[in-house]
N, C-alpha and C positions, 0 to 999 in steps of 0.2 A: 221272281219274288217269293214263290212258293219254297223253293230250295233255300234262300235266306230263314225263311220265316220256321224251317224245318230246323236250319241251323243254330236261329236263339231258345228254341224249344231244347234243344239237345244242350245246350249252353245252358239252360235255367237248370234242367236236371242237375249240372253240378252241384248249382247252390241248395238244389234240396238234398242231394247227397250229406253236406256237408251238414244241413240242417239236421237230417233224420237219423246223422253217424249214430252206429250201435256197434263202439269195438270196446275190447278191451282185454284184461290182462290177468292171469289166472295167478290169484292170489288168496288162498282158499276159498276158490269160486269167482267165476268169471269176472269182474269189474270193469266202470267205464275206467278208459285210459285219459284221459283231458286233453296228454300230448298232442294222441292222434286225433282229435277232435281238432286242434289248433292246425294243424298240418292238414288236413281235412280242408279247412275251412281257408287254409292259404294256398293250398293249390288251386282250388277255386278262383280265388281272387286273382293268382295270378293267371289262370287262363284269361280271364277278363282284363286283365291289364295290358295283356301281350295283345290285345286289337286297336285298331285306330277307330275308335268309334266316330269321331268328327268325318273321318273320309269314308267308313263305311258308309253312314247315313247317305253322306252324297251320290257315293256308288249304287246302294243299294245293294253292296254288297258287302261280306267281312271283309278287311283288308289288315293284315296284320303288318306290325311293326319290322322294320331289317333290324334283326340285330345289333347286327354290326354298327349300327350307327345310333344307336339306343343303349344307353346304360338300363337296368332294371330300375333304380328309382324314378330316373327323366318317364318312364312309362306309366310309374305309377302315379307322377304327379301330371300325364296329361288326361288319366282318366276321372282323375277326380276333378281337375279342372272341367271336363265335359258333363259333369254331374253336378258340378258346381254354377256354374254360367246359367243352368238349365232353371236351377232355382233364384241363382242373384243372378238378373241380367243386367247386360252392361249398360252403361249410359243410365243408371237411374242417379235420381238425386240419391244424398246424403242419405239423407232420414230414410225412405222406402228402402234404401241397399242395408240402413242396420234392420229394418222390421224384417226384410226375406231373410237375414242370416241369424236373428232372431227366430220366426218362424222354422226356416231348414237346421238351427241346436233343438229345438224343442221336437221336431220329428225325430232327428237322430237317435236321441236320444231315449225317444217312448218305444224305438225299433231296438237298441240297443238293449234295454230291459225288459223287453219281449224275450228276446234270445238268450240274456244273461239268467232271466225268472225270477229275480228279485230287483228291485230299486239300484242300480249302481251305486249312487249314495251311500246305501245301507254296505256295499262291500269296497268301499274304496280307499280306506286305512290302509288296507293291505299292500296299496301300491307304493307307500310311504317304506317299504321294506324289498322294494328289489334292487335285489343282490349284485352288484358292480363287479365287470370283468374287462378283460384287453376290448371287448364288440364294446359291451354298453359302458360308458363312462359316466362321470358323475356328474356333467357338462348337459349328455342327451336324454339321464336322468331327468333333470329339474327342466327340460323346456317339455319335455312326456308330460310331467307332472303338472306345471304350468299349465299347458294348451290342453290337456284333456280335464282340469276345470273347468274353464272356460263355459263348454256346453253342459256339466254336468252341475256346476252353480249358479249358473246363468244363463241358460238355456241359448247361446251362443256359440255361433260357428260360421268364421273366418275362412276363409281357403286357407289362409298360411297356417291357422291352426291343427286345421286340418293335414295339411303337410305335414306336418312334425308331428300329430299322433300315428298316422298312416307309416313315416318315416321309421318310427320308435319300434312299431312292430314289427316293421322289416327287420331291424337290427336283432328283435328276438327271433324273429324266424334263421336268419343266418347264427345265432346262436345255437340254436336246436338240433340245425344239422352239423355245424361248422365248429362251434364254440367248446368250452371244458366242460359244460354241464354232463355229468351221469345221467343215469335213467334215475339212480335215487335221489340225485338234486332235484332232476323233473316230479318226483314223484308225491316230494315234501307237499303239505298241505298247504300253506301260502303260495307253495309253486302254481298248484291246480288251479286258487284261485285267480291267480292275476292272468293262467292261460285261459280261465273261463271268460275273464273280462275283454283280453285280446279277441278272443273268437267272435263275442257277439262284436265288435266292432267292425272285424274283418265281414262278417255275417250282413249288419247292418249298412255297412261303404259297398256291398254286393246287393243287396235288395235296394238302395235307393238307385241304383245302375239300371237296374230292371225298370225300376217306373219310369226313369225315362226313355229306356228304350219303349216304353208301352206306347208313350206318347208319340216319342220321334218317327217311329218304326212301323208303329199304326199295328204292333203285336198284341197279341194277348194271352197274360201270365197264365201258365195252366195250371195255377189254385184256382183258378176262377174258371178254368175251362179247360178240362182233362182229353176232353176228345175233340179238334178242332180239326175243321177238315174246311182245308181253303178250298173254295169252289165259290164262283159268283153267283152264282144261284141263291147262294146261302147268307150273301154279304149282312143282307137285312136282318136276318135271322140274329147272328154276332153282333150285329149292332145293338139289339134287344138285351144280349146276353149281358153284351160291356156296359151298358147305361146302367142295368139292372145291379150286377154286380160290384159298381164304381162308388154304388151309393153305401153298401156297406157298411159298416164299422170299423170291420177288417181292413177291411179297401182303405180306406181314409186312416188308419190308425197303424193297423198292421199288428195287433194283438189278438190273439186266440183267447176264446174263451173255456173253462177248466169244462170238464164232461162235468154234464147236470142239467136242469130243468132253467126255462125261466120261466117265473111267478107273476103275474100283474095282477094284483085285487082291484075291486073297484073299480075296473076297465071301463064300461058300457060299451059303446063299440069302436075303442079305439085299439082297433087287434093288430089293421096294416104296417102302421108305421114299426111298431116290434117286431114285427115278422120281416119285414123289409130289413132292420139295422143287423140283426141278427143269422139271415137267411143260410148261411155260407159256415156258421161256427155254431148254432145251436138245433139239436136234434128235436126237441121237447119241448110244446109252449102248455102253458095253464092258464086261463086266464080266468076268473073269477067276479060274479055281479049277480047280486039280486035280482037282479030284470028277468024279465022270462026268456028274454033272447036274446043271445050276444052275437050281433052280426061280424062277419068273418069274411075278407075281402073276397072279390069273384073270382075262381081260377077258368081260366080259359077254356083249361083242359075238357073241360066236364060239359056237354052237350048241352043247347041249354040256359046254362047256368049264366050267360050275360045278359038274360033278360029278367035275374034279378034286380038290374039294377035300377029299374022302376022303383022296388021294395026297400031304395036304400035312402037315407034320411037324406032331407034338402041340402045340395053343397057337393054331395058325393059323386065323384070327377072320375074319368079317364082312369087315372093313375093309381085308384085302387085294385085296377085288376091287373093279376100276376100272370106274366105270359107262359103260354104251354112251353116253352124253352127252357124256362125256370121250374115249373114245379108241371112235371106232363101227366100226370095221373092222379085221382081222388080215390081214395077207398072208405068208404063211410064204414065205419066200425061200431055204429050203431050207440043207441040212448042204453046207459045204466043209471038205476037210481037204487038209492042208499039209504038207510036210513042215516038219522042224524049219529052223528060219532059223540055220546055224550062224555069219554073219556076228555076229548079234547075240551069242553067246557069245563069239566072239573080241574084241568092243568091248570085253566087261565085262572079259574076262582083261585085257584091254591096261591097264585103268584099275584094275587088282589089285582087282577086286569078286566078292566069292566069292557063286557062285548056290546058295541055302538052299536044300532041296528034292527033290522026282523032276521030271527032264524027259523030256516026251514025246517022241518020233522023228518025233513030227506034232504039227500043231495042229489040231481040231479044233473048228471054228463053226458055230454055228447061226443065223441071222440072220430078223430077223425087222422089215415093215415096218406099223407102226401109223396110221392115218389119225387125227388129233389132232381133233375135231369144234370144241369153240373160236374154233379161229382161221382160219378159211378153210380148214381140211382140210389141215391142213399134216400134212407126214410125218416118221415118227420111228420114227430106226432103231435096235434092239436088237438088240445082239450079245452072245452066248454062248461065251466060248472055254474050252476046255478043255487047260491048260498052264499050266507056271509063271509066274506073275503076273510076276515081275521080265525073264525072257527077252520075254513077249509084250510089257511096256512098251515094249522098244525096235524094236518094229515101229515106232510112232507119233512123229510129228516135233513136233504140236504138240497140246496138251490145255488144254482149258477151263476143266476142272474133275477136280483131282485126290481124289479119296474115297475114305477110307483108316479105318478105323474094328473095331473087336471083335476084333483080332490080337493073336498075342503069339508071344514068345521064346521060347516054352515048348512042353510037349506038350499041342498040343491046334489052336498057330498055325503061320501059316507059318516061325518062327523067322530072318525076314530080316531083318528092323529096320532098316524102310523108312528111316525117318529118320536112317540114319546118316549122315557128313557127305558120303562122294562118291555117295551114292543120293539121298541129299536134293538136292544137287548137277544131279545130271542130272534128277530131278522138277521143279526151278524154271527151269531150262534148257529143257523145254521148254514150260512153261507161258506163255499166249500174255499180254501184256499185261494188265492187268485180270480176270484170271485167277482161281480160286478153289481152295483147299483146306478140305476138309473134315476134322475130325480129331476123334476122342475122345481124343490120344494113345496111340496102341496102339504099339507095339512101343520101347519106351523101355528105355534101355541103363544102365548106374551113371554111366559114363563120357562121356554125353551132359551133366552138369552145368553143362558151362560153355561150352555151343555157344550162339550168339546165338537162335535157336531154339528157346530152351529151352521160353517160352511155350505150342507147341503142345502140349508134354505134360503141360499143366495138369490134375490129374485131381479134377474133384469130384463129388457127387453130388445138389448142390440146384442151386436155380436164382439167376438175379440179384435174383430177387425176395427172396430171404431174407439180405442181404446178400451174399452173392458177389461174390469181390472180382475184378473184370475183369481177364482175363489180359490184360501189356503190350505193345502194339504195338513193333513192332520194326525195323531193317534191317539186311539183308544180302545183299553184292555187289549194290549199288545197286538193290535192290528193298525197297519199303516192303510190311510186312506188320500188315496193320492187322487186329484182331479185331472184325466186325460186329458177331457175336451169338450164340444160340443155336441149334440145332437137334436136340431129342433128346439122348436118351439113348444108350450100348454100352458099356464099359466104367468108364464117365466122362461128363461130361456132352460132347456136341459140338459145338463151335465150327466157326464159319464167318469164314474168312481171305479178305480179298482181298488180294491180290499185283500194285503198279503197279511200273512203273517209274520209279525215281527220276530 
């Protein structure tokens, strides 16, 4: 088992190959090539197609396909078949087999513009313009065109649709190598885009392949776990790791977050649950609250330190403490304080924004650096301020992730109401590109009803699974605000925003 388990490790490196390509082609000064990025990303795909995963599983071991008695497309449509069955199983009713092909367009999809980095939507005019030759006809056209709607207007995905998008790129791929195209037909600007679009699909029909083998296989993906050393000694150990890491953002989403900070004002001590969604994609937390202490979940690592949890308010379980696997070292980097930054109060007067609250005459931090075990030991800094959430916002120029969540207008919150239009305003201002907001809708006004916006104050209290009706993606001042998914619960259910630029 250890020898397989070597072998999909070695097989994942492709696709991160193909993910992290950095070639290209000297054109006063190196540039990416999109080609090789496509080509890249299809010989990946076909290593993985040329296996019989259905019989490896059995085996437990790889078992690849005879040639000779296999066409290259009959391959590619049993693998996607096994990736398919995995999410629609057989024998369901009607209705559950459209919600799983419903749900498995709406993954595809959020993995697809993962890897594409913008909305497909927003680039898929462009497909309306490729170029017909003896490979592609104007036949394998419009069914391309038809069945990769499908998930991308309606977050739907059929296996046979599937065929035919998966099919279509094969047809480019034997263009590339086989077909009339030049390097300068490849090279046109519509050309790049529609290879960038192939890619992330190729990309994304590769990474949903993995999660099942996650499952099937009992593997585990090494973004989640970079050094993994089978040994049963250790079994318990990975078990921690895979719970820990499954729960993610990532894990569940399969979106990165841009480098930058996240921000939560107003927190009091709810620091775990962000720290948990984020663990794996954000280096930097902030979190900000008047109180004199912001508690900060137990790490294991630190001698000790679980018999805080006497000290932690009534309710607080098990499951706030991060195992030594996950984060193996504390480094306290010790209390700074500040005086008050009265530049930042004259900003807000200038922009008539009235600061809700008590402000301190100092800011007082506590900083703290955590060794991340994961990923090569990476480091991850926590910070603790003590100050008015909206004053200390404007210390920072740009944020990654804005988390905002269990406030209110009332007594008991901060009574700011983050989301009004010139707060929201500078929150999206300086959120960096591909950016994220997190929201339960907390602090929602009468008079917010007909800000574009309105979406984030969605308030419900079940999930998508019992109907729930997806709050609307939206834009404003040329940012597109697209609702991922879920994450929890606080006053409402919490949604997770990403924020591109239009």
């Amino acid at each position: 088992m250890a020898n397989l388990y070597e072998q999909l490790n070695d097989l994942y490196k492709l696709q991160k190959a193909a993910c992290e390509l950095k070639h290209g082609i000297l054109n006063r000064g190196w540039k990416l090539y999109e080609p090789s990025r496509f080509v890249y990303a299809f010989f990946a795909f076909n290593s993985f197609y040329s296996i019989n995963w259905e019989e490896s599983q059995n085996q437990k071991e790889l078992v690849n396909w005879d040639s000779n008695d296999m066409s290259e497309t009959k391959k590619i449509r049993e693998m996607q078949k096994y990736i398919f069955s995995y999410y629609v199983k057989e024998g369901q009713s009607k209705k559950d087999k459209e919600n799983a092909e419903k749900e498995l367009g709406d993954k595809f999809i959020l993995i697809v513009n993962n890897y594409l980095g913008v909305n497909i939507k927003d680039r898929f005019s462009i497909l309306d313009n490729i170029i017909l030759d003896k490979r592609v006809n104007e036949s394998e056209r419009d069914k391309f065109l038809r069945s990769i709607s499908k998930p991308v207007n309606e977050g739907y995905l059929s296996k046979k649709i599937w065929d035919n998008i998966l099919y279509f790129i094969y047809l480019v791929r034997n263009n590339v190598f086989h077909g009339s195209k030049t390097i300068t037909h490849m090279s046109g600007s519509e050309q790049i885009e529609r290879f960038k679009i192939y890619t992330a699909i190729l990309l994304a029909t590769n990474e949903l392949l993995f999660e099942v083998i996650e499952d099937n296989f009992e593997w585990i993906n090494e973004d989640k776990r970079k050094r993994i050393v089978i040994d049963n000694n250790q079994n318990s150990e990975q078990q921690v790791i895979k719970a820990s890491l499954d729960e993610t953002l990532y894990s569940k989403y399969k979106i990165k977050v841009p480098e930058g900070i996240l921000f939560y004002p107003c927190c009091g001590d709810d620091t775990f649950e962000p720290i948990k969604l984020f663990i794996d994609t954000v280096s930097e937390y902030h979190f900000v609250d008047t109180r004199l202490s912001i508690l900060l979940p137990i790490l294991e690592c630190t001698p000790g330190r679980a018999n805080e949890e006497t000290l932690r308010p009534q309710g607080f379980s098990e499951r706030h403490i991060i195992p030594s696997s996950i984060i193996k070292s504390l480094d306290m980097r010790g209390i700074e304080q500040r005086k008050l930054n009265n530049k930042a109060i004259d900003q807000l007067k200038e922009l008539d924004i009235e600061i809700v609250g008590r402000i301190y005459n100092e800011t007082r931090t506590e900083k703290q650096e955590w060794i991340y075990a994961p990923d090569d030991d990476q480091r991850i800094q926590v910070c603790r301020h003590k100050q008015n959430g909206l004053v200390k916002f404007m210390d920072f120029d740009k944020i990654a992730v804005f988390f905002f969540r269990g406030d209110s207008i009332g007594e008991g919150g901060s009574g700011q109401g983050w989301l009004q239009v010139k707060i929201f305003d500078l929150i999206i201002g300086k959120l960096v590109d591909g950016g994220f907001i997190v929201s339960d809708g907390s602090g929602y006004y009468d008079d917010f009803d007909d800000v574009p916006w309105k979406p984030l104050f969605k308030k419900d209290n079940s999930s998508w699974d019992s109907d729930l009706e997806r709050p609307k993606d939206f834009s404003y001042k040329n940012r597109r605000f697209t609702c991922i998914g879920e994450c929890g619960e606080r006053y409402g259910t919490v949604y997770l925003w990403k924020v591109d630029l239009e």
